[in-house]
N, C-alpha and C positions, 0 to 999 in steps of 0.2 A: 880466618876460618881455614882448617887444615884441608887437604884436598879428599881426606877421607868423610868430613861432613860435608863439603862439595855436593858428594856422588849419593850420599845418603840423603841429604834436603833433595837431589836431582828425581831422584826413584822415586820417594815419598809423593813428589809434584805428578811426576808422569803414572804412577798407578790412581793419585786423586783423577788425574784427567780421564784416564781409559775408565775410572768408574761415572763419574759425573756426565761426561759431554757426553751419554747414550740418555743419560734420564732429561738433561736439557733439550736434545733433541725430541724427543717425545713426549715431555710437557709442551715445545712450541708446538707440535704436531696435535695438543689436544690431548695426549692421553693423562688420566690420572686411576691414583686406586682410587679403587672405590670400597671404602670399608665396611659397606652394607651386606655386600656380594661376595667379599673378599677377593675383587677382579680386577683387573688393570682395562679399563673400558675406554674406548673416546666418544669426550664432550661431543655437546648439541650447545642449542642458543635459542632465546628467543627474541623475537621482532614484533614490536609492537607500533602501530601510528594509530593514534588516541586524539581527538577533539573534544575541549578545545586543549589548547598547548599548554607546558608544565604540567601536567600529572604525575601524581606520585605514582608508581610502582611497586606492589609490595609481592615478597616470595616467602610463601610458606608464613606470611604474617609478620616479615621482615622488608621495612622500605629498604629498599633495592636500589633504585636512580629514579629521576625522574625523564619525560620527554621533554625533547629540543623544543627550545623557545622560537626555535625558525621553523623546524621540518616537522613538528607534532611528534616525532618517531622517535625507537629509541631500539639498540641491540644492546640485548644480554648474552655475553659470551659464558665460555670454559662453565660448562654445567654439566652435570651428572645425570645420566639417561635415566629418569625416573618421573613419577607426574608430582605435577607442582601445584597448590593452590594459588592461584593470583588473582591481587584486589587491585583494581586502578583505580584511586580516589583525585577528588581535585575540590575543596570547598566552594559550596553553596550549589554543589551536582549531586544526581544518583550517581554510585560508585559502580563498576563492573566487575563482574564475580566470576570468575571460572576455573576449573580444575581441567588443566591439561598437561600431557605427556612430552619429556623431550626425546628423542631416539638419539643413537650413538651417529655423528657425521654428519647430522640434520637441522636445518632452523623451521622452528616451529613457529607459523605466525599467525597475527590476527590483527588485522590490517583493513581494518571497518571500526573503528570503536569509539562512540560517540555517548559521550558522558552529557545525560539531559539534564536541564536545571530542576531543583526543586521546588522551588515556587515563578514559575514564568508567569511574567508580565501577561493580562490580558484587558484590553478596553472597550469601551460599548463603541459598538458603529452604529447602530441603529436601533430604536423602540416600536413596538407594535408590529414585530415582524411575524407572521401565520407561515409560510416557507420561505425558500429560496433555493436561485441556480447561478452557477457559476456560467459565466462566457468559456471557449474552448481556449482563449486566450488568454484567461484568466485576469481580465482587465476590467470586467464589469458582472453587476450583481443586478438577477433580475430579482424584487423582491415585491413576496405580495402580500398585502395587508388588508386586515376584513377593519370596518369601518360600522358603529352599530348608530344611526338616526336618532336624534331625542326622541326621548318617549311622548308621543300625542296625546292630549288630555281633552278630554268632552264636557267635563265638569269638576268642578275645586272638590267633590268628593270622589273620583275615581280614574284612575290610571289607566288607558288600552294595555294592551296586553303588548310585550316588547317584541319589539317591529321585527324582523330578520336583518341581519348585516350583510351588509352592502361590500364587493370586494373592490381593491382597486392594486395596478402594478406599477412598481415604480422602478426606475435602475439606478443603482450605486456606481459612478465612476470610481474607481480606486484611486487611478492617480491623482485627479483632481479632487477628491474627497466630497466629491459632490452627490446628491439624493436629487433627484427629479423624477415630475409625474410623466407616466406613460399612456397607460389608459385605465379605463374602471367599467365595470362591470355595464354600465347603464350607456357607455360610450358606443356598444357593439347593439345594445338592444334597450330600450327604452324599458322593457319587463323584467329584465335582469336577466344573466347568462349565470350558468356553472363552467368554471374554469377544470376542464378535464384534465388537461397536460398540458406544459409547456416547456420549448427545447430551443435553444439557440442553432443557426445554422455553424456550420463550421467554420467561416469566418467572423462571425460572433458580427454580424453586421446585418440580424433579422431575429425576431423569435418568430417560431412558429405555436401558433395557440390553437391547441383543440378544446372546445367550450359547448355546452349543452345546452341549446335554444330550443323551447317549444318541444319537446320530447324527441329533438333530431339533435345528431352531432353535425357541428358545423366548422370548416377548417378558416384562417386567417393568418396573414402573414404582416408581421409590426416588423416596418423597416425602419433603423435606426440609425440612420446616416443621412436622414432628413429631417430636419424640424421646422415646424413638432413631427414626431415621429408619425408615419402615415401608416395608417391599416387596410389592407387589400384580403379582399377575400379572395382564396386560395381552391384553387379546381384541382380533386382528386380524382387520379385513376386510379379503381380497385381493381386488386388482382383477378384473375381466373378465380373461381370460388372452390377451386379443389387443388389452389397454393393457401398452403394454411401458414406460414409464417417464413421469411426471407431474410436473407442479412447481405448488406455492400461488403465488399472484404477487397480490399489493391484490384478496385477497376472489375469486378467482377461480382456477380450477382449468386447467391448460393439461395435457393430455394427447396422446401418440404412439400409435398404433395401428398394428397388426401392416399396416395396410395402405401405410402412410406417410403419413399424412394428422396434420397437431395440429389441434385442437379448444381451441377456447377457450369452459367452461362453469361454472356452479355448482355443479355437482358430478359425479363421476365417473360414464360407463354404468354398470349396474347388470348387464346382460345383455351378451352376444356380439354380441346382434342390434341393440341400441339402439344410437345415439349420438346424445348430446346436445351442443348448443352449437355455436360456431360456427367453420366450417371454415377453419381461416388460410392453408392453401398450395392452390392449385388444380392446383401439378402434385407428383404423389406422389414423396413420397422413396422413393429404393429401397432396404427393409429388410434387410439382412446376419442370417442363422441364428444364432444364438448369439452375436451380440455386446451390448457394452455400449454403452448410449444413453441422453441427457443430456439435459434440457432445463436451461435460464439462462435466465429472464423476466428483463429489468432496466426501468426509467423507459421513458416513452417509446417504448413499440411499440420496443424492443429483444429478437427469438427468438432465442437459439441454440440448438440443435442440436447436440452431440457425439456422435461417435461414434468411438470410441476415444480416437483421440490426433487424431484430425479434426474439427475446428469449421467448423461453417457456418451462417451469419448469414442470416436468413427477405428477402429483397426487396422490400417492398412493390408494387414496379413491373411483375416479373416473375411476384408472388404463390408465388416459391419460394423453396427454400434456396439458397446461395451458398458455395464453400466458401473463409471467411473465414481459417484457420490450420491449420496444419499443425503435428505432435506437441505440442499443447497441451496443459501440466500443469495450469493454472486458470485463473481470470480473475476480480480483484476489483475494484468500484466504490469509489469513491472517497468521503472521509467528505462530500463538495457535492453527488453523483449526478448530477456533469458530467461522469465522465473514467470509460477502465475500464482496468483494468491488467490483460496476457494475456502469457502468459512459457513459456516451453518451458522442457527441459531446458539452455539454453545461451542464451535471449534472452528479451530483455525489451522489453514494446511497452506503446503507450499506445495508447488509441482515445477522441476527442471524441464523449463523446454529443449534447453541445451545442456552439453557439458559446461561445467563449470570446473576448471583448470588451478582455481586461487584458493590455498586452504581454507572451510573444507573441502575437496575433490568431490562433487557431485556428475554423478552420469544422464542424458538425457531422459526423463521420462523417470526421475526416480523420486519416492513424495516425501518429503518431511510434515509429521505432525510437532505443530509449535505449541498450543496448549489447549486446554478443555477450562470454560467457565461455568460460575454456576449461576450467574445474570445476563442476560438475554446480549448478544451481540448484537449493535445495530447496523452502524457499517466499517468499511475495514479500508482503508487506503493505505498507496506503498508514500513513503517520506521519502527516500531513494530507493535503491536496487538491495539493501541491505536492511532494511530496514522497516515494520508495520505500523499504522497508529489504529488505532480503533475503541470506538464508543462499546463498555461492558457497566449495564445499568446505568448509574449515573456517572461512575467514571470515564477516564478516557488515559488508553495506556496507550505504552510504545515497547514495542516487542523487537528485537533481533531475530535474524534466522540463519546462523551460526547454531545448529542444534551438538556440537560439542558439549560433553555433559550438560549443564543444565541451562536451560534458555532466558536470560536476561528479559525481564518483563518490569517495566516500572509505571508507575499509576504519575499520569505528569498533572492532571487535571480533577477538578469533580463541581460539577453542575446537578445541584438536587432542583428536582424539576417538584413546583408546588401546587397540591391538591390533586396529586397524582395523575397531572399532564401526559407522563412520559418522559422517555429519555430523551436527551440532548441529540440534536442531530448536530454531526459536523461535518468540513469537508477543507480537506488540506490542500491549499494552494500549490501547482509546481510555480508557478509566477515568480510568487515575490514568497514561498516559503514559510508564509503562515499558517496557520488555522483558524480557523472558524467555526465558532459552534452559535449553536440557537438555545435558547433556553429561559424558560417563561417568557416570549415574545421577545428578547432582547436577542439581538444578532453580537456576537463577540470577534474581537478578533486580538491574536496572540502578537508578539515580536517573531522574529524567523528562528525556527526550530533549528536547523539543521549551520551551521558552519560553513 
C-alpha cells in the first residue's frame, strides 16, 4: 500500500471516529431519537417484581422478558419517554393490566404485583355452621351452631308444631384440625339463653359471651385454657350514664360525653360530675337522643367519630370533628398502619395515614377511590398493605390500591347463597394466609392467597 492510501485509509478512520465515538457515547448515556417527536431524548426503564415468579411481560402487546426465577423481578431498560400498555401474564393466574408512563432519566415501578389464581383451591372445614369468629391469634374458631330437637308427636295422626332451635359453641383448633364442644345454650340456663355477642379476649385464651336471660343481658367469661372449658360469670362496671361510648387506644381510654366533648384519659369518670383527662375537641359535637355513636382511635392522632352511618374525622386545626363519610360500614387499617380502608355499602376508599415514599407517592391524609359496585359490599379486609379482598353479593374479589390508571380488580371466588340466605360472609386470615367463607351453613377454607 503506497504511503499516499496510508494517509487516506488514516483520515477516513479518524473522521469515522470523531463522528461515531459522540453517538456511542450518548447511546451508552441513554439517549436515542425518538421518531415520534422528531427529538433526541433519554431513556427511562421500568421495574417490575411480580408473584409468583416467571411471568411473562408484555409492551405494547409485545412479550418483552420475563421475571427472575429467584428475585420475581425484572428491569427493562433504554425505553422511550412515552406511556406503555403492560400486561403481566403467568398461566393458570389473573393477568395484571396497566397503562403507565416512562419519563426521560426515570425508572418507573411497580413493585407489589401479585397475579391471583383463577380457580383456587377451597375445602369444607366444617357443616352446620350459623356464624363464626376468629381468635386475635388466628389459631382458633369460635363456631356457633343452632341444633333444631325431633319433632314430638301426641298421636300417629298429628305432628306439634316444630320446637325452636336450640344453639350450641363449639371451637375449631386450626393447627390440630380439631372441632370440640364448648357450651350450648341450655348449659348457661336451663330455659335457654340468646347469645347477643361474642369476642375473644386479646390473648385469644377466654371468650367473652354477652347472652339474653329472662329479658336481662347477662355477661360470662369461657376460659379456655382449662378443660372442659370453665364458665364464670362476669361483673360489669357501667359507665357514668352521660359516657355514651369509649374506645382503649396504646394505654389510654378516649371517651364521648352526653355533652359532646371526647376526653382522652387513664381511665374512665367515675361520677356524672367528674371528668378526667384531656379535652380533644374545643367545639362540641352535637349529640342525637337515641342514637349510636363510635369512636376509631388509630396511629397517629387519627379520631373518628361515627354516628350512625356518618363518620367524621377530629381536625386538629379547627380542634373539631369534620364530617369525613358518609353511610360508612367500617374502616380497617392496614397490616404497615400506613393506609386505612372505609367502604360503604357500594364503595370502597383508601385513606394515607402517612406518606407513602414507594411509586405511587401518596401524601398523608390524601384519599384514593378504588371502585363503586352495584351488589351490596359485605365486608372488606386488607390481604397485605397492598392489597383488598372483599365480599360484593355473592362474589368475592381482590382489588389493588395502586390507582395509576385503572385499578386491577379480579373476582377470585363466588359462593351463591340458596333460597336467598344471603351473602357469604368471610374473613381473611393474617396467620396462616387463608380465607374463609360461610356459605349455606358450610364454613370454607382456601390454600394461602398471598406468596
Amino acid at each position: 500500500m503506497t504511503k499516499k492510501k496510508r494517509t487516506i485509509l488514516f483520515i477516513v478512520c479518524a473522521v469515522l471516529f470523531i463522528l461515531i465515538t459522540p453517538s456511542v457515547i450518548f447511546y451508552s448515556q441513554g439517549y436515542r431519537f425518538d421518531f415520534e417527536t422528531k427529538k433526541v431524548v433519554q431513556t427511562g426503564g421500568f421495574y417490575f417484581k411480580v408473584f409468583p415468579r416467571n411471568a411473562e411481560i408484555y409492551l405494547n402487546g409485545k412479550l418483552k422478558t420475563k421475571t427472575s426465577v429467584l428475585t420475581s423481578s425484572t428491569l427493562i431498560k433504554n425505553l422511550l419517554p412515552k406511556t406503555y400498555e403492560i400486561q403481566i401474564k403467568k398461566e393458570g393466574y389473573h393477568s395484571w393490566q396497566k397503562s403507565l408512563e416512562i419519563y426521560e432519566k426515570q425508572v418507573t415501578e411497580a413493585k407489589n404485583i401479585i397475579l391471583f389464581p383463577e380457580n383456587p383451591k377451597f375445602e369444607t372445614l366444617t357443616k352446620n355452621v350459623n356464624n363464626f369468629w376468629f381468635s386475635p391469634d388466628g389459631k382458633k374458631i369460635a363456631i356457633y351452631e343452632l341444633n333444631y330437637p325431633p319433632l314430638a308427636t301426641t298421636s300417629p295422626s298429628r305432628i306439634d308444631k316444630e320446637p325452636s332451635p336450640e344453639w350450641t359453641l363449639k371451637l375449631y383448633e386450626l393447627e390440630k384440625n380439631i372441632k370440640s364442644h364448648l357450651i350450648g345454650a341450655k348449659d348457661i340456663y336451663s330455659g335457654g339463653v340468646d347469645l347477643l355477642n361474642l369476642e375473644f379476649s386479646q390473648d385469644s385464651k377466654e371468650i367473652y359471651l354477652n347472652v339474653g336471660m329472662k329479658e336481662q343481658e347477662k355477661n360470662f367469661v369461657l376460659e379456655l385454657n382449662k378443660f372442659p372449658p370453665v364458665l364464670i360469670k362476669k361483673e360489669t362496671t357501667s359507665p357514668p350514664e352521660d359516657v355514651i361510648t369509649s374506645q382503649t387506644f396504646d394505654n389510654k381510654i378516649y371517651y364521648l360525653d352526653d355533652s359532646g366533648y371526647v376526653f382522652k384519659a387513664d381511665s374512665l369518670p367515675l361520677s356524672l360530675q367528674e371528668r378526667v383527662g384531656v379535652k380533644i375537641n374545643e367545639k362540641s359535637f352535637p349529640i342525637q337522643q337515641e342514637t349510636n355513636y363510635k369512636l376509631k382511635i388509630l396511629p397517629d392522632d387519627y379520631v373518628f367519630l361515627q354516628e350512625k352511618e356518618d363518620l367524621y374525622l377530629f381536625n386538629p386545626s379547627s380542634k373539631s370533628f369534620e364530617k369525613f363519610f358518609d353511610g360508612i360500614l367500617d374502616l380497617k387499617i392496614s397490616p404497615d398502619l400506613k393506609k386505612l380502608a372505609f367502604f360503604s355499602k357500594s364503595e370502597v376508599w383508601i385513606l394515607f395515614l402517612k406518606d407513602n415514599l414507594e411509586q405511587p407517592i401518596k401524601k398523608a391524609g390524601e384519599r384514593v377511590f378504588l371502585t363503586r359496585l352495584s351488589e351490596k359490599i359485605g365486608n372488606v379486609f386488607w390481604l397485605n398493605s397492598n392489597y383488598l379482598i372483599f365480599s360484593s353479593g355473592s362474589k368475592i374479589k381482590i382489588a389493588e390500591i395502586d390507582d395509576r390508571d385503572k385499578i386491577n380488580i379480579v373476582d377470585l371466588a363466588e359462593f351463591k347463597e340458596i333460597k336467598d340466605a344471603g351473602q357469604p360472609e368471610i374473613f381473611f386470615n393474617q396467620s396462616d394466609e387463608n380465607l374463609y367463607v360461610l356459605s349455606n351453613e358450610i364454613l370454607y377454607s382456601s390454600s394461602p392467597l398471598l406468596p
